[in-house]
C-alpha positions in Angstrom: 132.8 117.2 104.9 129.9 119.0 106.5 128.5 118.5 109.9 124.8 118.4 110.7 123.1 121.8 110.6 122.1 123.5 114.0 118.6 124.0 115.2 116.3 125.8 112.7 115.3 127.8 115.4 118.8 129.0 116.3 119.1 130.8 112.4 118.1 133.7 111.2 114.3 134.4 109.9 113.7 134.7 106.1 113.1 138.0 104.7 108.9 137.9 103.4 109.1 138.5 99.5 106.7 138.0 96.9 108.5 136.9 94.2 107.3 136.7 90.1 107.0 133.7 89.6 106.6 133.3 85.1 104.1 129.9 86.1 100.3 129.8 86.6 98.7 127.6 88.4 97.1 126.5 85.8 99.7 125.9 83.8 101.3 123.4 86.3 98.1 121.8 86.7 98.7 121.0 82.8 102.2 119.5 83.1 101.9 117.7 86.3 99.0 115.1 85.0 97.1 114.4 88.0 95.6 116.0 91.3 98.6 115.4 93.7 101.0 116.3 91.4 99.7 119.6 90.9 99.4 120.3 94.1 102.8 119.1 95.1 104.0 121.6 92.5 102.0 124.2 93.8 103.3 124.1 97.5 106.6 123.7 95.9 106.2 126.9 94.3 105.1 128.4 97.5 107.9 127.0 99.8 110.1 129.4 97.6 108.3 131.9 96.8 107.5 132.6 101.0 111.5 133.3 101.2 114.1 135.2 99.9 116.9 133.5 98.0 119.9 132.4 98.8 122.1 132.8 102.7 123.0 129.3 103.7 124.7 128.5 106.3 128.4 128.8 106.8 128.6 125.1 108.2 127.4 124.2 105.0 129.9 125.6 102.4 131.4 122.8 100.3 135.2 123.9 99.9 135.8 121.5 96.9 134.2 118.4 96.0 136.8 115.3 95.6 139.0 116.0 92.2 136.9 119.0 91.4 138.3 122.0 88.9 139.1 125.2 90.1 135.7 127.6 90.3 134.7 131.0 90.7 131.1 130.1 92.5 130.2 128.8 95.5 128.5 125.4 96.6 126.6 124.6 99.8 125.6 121.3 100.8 123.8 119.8 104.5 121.1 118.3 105.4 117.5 120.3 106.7 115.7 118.7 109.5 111.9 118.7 108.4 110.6 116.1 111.4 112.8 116.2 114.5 111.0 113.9 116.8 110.6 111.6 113.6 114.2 111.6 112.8 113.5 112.6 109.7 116.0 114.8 107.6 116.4 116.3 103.7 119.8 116.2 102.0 120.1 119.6 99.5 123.0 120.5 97.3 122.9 124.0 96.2 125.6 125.5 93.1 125.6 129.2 93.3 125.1 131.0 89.3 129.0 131.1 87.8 128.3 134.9 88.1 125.9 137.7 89.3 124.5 134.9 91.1 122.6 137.9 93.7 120.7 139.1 90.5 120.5 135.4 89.1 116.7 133.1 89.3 116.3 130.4 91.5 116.1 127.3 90.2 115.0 124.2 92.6 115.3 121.2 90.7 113.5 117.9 92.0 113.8 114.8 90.1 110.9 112.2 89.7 109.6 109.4 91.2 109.4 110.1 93.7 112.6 108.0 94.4 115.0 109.2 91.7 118.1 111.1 93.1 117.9 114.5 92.7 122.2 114.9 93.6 123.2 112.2 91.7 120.6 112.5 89.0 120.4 116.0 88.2 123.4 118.0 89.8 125.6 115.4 88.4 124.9 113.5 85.2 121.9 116.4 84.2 122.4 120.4 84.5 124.6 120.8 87.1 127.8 122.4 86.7 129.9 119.0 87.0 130.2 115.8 85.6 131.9 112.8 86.7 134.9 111.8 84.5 135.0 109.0 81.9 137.8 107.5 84.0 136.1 107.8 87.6 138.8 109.6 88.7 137.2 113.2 89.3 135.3 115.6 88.0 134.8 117.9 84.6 133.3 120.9 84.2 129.6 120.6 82.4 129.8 123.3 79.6 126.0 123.1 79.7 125.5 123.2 83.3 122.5 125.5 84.4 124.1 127.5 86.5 125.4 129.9 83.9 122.1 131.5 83.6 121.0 130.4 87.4 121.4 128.8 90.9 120.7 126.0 91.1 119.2 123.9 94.4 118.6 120.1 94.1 116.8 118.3 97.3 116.7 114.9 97.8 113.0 114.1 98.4 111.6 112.2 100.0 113.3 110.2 102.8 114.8 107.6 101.3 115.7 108.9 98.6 119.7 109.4 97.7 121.5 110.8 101.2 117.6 112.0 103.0 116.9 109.5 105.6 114.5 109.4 108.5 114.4 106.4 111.7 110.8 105.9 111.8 110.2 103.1 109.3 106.8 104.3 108.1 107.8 107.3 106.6 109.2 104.8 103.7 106.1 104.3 102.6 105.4 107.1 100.5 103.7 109.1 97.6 103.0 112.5 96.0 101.2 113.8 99.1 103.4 112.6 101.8 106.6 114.0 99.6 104.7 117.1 99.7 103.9 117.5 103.4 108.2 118.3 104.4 108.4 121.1 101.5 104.9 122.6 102.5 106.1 123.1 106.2 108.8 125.7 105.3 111.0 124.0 107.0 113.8 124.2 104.2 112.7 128.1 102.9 113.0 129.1 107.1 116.4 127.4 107.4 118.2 127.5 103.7 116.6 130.5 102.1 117.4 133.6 103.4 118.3 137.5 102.7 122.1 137.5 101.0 121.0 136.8 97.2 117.4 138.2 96.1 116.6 136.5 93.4 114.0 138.1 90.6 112.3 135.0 89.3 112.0 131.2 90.6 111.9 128.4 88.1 110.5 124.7 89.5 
């Protein structure tokens, strides 16, 4: 169980790194299909390419998820505050690579919509490193999972959307540009980003 994550303000800065990212812009302009898409992907791209990869904190280490097998890597797993007087707050799950995860690429995964879970979507029935077993009774290992090449970070976006809530009412009504406007702020590259792992390459 993990408590709520302290003040952004009370953790430590990211370290500045300009990382090389193997996308143009141009290139997601192509796959994303229309205006606000592309420019969500873009500030996507630049939320984790301000930061360097991958210090979380310590409140947020998963020991074991509930009938998990025994692993060698690490999970984290809290929720980032990206509108305080809003209420408004970003669930993240984050599977460190199975090994040499400080030389590993980032990979943040988001899954469409938006209003498709990104946890229980793509962690767990897509690339991540468990799936749920055929008798509901725990978890198996996912001998595809993503992670064996790099870590992996799934967010929950926007508000509404799997375990990210806010208590203003409004921000339920939402698009590609609102979705957007949390990841833009930094607000999850200042808090969940930070100077252990440095990371050659980001993948979105």
């Amino acid at each position: 169980q993990n408590s709520r994550p302290k003040n952004p303000a009370h953790l430590p800065p990211p370290t500045s790194l300009v990382l090389p990212i193997p996308v143009t812009l141009e290139v997601i302009a192509a796959m994303a299909g229309s205006w606000r898409a592309a420019a969500l992907a873009v500030a996507m791209v630049c939320l984790v390419a301000s930061s360097c990869v991958l210090g979380f904190p310590e409140e947020d280490l998963v020991g074991r998820l509930p009938g998990q097998p025994v692993v060698g890597f690490r999970q984290f797993a809290g929720y980032v505050d990206v509108d305080v007087k809003a209420g408004r707050s970003l669930f993240y799950y984050f599977a460190e690579a199975q090994d040499h995860a400080v030389g590993r690429p980032l990979t943040l995964w988001l899954n469409g919509g938006p209003g498709c879970s990104s946890v229980g979507g793509g962690a767990f029935t897509e690339l991540g490193p468990f799936y749920p077993r055929g008798d509901g009774r725990g978890l198996r290992l996912n001998k595809k999972s993503w992670n064996k090449v790099s870590n992996l970070l799934f967010v929950e976006s926007p508000a509404g959307v799997g375990w990210s809530y806010s208590n203003t009412s409004s921000d339920y009504n939402t698009g590609d540009a609102r979705t957007g406007k949390p990841m833009r702020s930094c607000d999850i590259a200042g808090c969940r980003l930070a100077r252990t792992h440095q990371s050659n390459c980001m993948f979105l």
